[in-house]
C-alpha positions in Angstrom: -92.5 -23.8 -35.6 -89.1 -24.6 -36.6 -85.9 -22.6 -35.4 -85.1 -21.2 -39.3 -88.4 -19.4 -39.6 -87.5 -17.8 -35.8 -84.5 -16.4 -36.9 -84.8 -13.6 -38.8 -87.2 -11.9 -36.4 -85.2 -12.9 -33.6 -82.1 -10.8 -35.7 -84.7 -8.3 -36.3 -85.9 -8.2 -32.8 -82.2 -7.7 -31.4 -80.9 -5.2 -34.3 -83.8 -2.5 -32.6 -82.8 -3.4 -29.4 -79.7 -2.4 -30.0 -80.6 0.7 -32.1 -82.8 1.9 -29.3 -79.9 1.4 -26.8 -77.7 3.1 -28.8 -80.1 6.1 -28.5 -81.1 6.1 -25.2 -77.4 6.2 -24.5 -76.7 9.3 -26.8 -79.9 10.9 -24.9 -78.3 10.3 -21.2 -74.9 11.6 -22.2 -76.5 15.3 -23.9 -79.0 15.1 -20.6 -76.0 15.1 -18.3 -73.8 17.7 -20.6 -76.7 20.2 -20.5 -77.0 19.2 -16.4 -73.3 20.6 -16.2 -73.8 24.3 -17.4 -73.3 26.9 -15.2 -74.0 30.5 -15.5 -71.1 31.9 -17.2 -70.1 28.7 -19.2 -69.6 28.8 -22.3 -71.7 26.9 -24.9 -72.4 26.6 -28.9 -75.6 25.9 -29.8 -77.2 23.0 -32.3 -76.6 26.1 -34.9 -72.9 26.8 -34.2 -73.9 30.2 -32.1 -71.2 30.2 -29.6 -72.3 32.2 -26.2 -72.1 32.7 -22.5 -75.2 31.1 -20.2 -76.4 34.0 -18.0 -79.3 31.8 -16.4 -81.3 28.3 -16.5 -84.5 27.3 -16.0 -86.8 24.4 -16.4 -86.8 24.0 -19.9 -85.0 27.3 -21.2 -82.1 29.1 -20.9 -81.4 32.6 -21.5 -78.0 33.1 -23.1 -75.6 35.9 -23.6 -75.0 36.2 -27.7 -73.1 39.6 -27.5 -72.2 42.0 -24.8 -76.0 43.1 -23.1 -77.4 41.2 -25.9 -79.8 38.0 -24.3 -81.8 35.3 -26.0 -83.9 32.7 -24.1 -83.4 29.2 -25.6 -84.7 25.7 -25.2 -82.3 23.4 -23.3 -82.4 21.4 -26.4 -80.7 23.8 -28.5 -77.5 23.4 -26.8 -75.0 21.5 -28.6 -71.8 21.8 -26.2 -71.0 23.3 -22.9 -67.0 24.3 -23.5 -64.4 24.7 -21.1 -63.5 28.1 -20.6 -60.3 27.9 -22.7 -61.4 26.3 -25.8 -64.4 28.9 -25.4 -62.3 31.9 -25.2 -59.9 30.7 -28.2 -63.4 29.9 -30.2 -64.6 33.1 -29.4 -62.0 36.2 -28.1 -58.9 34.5 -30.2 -56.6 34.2 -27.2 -54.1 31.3 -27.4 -52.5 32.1 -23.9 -52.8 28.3 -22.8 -52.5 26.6 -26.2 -48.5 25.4 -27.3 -48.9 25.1 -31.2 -46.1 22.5 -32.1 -46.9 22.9 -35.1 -45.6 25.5 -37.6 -47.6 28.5 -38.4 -48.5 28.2 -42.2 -49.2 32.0 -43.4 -52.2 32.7 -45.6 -50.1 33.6 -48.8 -48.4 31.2 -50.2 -46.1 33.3 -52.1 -43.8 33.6 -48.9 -43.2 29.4 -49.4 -41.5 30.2 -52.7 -38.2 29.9 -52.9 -36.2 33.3 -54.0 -34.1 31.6 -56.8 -37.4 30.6 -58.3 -38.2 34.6 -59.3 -35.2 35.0 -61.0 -36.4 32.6 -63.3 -38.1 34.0 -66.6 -41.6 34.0 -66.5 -43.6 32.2 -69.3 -45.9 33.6 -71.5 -49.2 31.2 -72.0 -51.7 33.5 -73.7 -52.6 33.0 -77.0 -51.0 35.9 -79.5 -52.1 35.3 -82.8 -51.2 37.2 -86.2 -54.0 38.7 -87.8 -54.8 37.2 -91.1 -54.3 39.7 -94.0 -58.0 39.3 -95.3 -58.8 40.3 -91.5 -58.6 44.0 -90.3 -55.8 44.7 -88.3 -55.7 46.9 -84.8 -58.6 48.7 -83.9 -60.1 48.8 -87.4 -63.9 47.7 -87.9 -64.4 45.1 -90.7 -66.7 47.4 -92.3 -64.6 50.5 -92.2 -67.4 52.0 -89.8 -66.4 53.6 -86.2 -68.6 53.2 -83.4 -71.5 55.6 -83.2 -71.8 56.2 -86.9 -74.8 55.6 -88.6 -74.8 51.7 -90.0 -72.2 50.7 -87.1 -72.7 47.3 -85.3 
């Protein structure tokens, strides 16, 4: 057989070699992040649960969700083991650790205003039209019926 008829197997051949090495690696590293939990580390769950492991066994692994609350979980189910401070930021808020260079943006935005800006006049956008004369004006009906009278739309 000639070498141009081999090649595009070969590719093919080497393009899931690589594929399936690519997964096997992904497989080791979760293996060996689920290998480094320890009762009381904190982890978050292929669902985004975030809670405290309380004990492991074979396969399973019973979690704290809440205080006194405990759910038994596959191993498979865990997504990340956190370090303690990223967990207790996650899930008790404390920043004690964390510098935020950063500044704080608030959540309303009318404290980024500038104060000259509300002495400014305020413009009207809704629509004020003048009621034709052949229309009723105000609160009259077109028919000259009120609500609740007989013949009223």
């Amino acid at each position: 057989m000639n070498l141009v008829t081999l090649l595009p197997f070969i590719v093919l051949i080497g393009a899931m070699f690589l594929m399936t090495r690519s997964a096997k690696k992904k497989q080791q590293a979760a293996a060996q992040m689920r290998d480094q939990m320890t009762p009381g580390t904190g982890v978050r769950t292929i669902g985004g649960m975030y809670a405290t492991v309380k004990e492991i066994g074979d396969d399973t692994v019973t979690l704290e969700v809440a205080p006194g609350v405990h759910a038994i979980y596959a191993k498979n189910s865990i997504g990340a083991v956190l370090e303690d401070a990223e967990y207790n930021r996650i899930v008790h808020g404390t920043t004690d650790d964390l510098t935020i260079d950063t500044p704080v943006v608030p959540d309303d935005a009318s404290s980024l205003t500038e104060k000259d800006q509300d002495a400014a006049p305020k413009l009207d956008l809704g629509k004020k039209d003048e009621p034709k004369d052949d229309e009723p004006k105000g609160d009259e009906p077109k028919d000259g019926k009120a609500d609740g009278e007989p013949g009223a739309k």
